[in-house]
N, C-alpha and C positions, 0 to 999 in steps of 0.2 A: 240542677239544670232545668230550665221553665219548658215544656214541650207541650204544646198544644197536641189535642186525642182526636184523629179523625176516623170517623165509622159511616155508613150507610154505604159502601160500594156492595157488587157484584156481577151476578151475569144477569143480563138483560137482551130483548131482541131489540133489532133495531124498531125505532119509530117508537119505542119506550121512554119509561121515564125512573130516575133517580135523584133519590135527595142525599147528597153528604153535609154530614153535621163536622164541629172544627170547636171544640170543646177546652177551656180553661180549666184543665185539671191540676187544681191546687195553684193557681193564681188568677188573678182577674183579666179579663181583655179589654177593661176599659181605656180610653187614650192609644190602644191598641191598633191599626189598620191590620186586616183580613185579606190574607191573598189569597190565591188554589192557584197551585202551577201542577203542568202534569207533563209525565214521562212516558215516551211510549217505546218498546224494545229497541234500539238500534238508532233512536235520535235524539237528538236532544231537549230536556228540560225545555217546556215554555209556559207564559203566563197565560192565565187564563180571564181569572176575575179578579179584580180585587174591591174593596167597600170599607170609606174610612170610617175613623170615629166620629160623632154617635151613629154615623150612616148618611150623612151628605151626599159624600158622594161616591160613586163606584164606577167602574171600569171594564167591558170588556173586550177578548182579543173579538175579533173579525170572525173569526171561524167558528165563535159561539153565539153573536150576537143575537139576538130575536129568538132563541130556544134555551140560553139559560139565564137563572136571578142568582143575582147572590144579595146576602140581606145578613141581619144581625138583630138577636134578639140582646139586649146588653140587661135585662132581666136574671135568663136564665143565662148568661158569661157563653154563648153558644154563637157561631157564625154558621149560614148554611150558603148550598148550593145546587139548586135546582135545575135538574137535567132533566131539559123535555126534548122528544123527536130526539131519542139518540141514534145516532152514528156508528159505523163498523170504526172509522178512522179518528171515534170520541176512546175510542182503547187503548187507554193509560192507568199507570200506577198515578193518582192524585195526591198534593201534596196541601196542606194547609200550614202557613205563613204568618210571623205576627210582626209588626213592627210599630215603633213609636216616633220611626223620622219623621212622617208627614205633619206629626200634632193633629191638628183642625182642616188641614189642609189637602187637596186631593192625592189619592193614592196612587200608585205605579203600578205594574203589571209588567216594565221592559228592565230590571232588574230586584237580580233573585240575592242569593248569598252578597253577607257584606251589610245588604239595605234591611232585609229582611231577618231579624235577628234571630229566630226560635221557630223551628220547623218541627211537624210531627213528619212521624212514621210513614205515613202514607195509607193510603188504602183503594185496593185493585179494582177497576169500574171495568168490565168486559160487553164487551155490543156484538152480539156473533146471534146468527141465526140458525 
């Protein structure tokens, strides 16, 4: 099973900043599109960013727009997501996404499971002061 590795979460104050990395461990993410959806206690999964192959083009929700990047290094097989001016209500388990439906074509962010084939683990980004 191909399961993309996400790492850089934790506790932050607000008005901080965090980078999560979205790691091809033990397969490439080339041809690949890059999501991050995140969960927050009691509601539901949403999109957040997503960035297709080579990196054309990318995507984000509303409520991140102008304080996070997402990007792809296709070098080191890594996608990231940089979280600036964070938020008490940016406090979610973060999920990183890989898919090959778009090909060349722009990426989605308004479906998850299904479209998105190969999800990691997740990892806990906390904003609390």
């Amino acid at each position: 099973q191909l399961q993309p590795v996400e790492s850089g979460g934790g506790l932050v104050q607000p008005g901080e900043s965090l980078r999560l990395s979205c790691e091809g461990s033990g397969f490439t993410l080339d041809y690949y599109a890059i999501a991050w959806f995140r969960q927050a206690p009691g509601k539901e999964r949403e999109g957040v960013s997503c960035i297709s192959y080579p990196g054309t083009h990318t995507k984000y929700a509303n409520s991140v727009k102008g304080r996070f990047t997402i990007s792809r290094d296709n070098i080191r097989n890594t996608g990231y997501l940089q979280m600036n001016s964070l938020k008490p209500e940016d406090t979610a388990v973060y999920y990183c996404a890989v898919t090959r439906n778009p090909g060349s074509g722009p990426c989605t962010i308004s479906r998850g499971e299904g479209y998105y084939d190969y999800w990691g683990q997740g990892t806990q980004v906390t904003v609390s002061s």
